[in-house]
C-alpha positions, 0 to 999 in steps of 0.5 A, spaced: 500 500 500 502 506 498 503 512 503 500 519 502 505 523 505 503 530 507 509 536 509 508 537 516 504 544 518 505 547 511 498 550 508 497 547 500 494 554 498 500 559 499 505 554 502 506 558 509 509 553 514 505 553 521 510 557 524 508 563 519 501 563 521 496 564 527 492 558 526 493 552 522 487 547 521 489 539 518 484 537 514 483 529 512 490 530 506 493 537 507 493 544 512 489 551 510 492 556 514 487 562 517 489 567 512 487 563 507 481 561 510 479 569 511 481 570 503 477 564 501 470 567 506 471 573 502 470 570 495 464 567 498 461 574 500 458 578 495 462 583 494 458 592 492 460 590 485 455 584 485 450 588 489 443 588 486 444 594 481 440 600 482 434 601 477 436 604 471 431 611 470 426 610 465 428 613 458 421 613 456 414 616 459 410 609 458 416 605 460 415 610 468 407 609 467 407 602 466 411 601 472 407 606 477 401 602 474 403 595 475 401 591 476 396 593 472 397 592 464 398 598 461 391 596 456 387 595 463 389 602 465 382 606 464 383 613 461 379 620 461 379 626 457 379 632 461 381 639 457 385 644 461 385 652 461 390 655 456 393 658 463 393 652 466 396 648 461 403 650 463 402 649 469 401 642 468 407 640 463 412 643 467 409 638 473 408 633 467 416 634 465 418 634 473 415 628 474 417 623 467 423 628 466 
């Protein structure tokens, strides 16, 4: 039967010897020291580049009324006619440019 030898508290990841790290931990064929073990919890971490990104703005109105809308199709959505005062006209596209501008 072969015999499977195994350097003596050296880490198989970066090769510290146990005297060279804090904590050495044996496993079943081999040593991971404690910094590796740190690097290899930070991996699986997700990190603020594997954040959800943010909603991108809506580039078109409809694209913003069918999401203030959901979850509603926008063919389901009712629509009335309403005619405005010439003075109020302004009023209203400076509200509707500041709300899908």
């Amino acid at each position: 039967m072969a015999q499977h030898f195994v350097s003596e508290g050296r880490c198989q990841f970066c090769h510290r010897t146990a005297g060279n790290v804090e904590h050495m931990i044996a496993g079943d064929s081999g040593f991971i020291c404690n910094a590796c073990v740190v690097a290899c919890a930070a991996l699986l971490q997700p990190s603020a580049s594997q954040a959800p990104a943010e909603e991108r703005p809506d580039r078109y109105a409809f694209q913003r009324l069918a999401r203030h809308f959901a979850p509603l199709r926008p063919q389901e959505v009712l629509a009335t006619s309403r005619s405005y005062a010439l003075r109020q006209q302004a009023d209203l596209q400076a509200a509707l440019d500041e709300l899908f501008g």
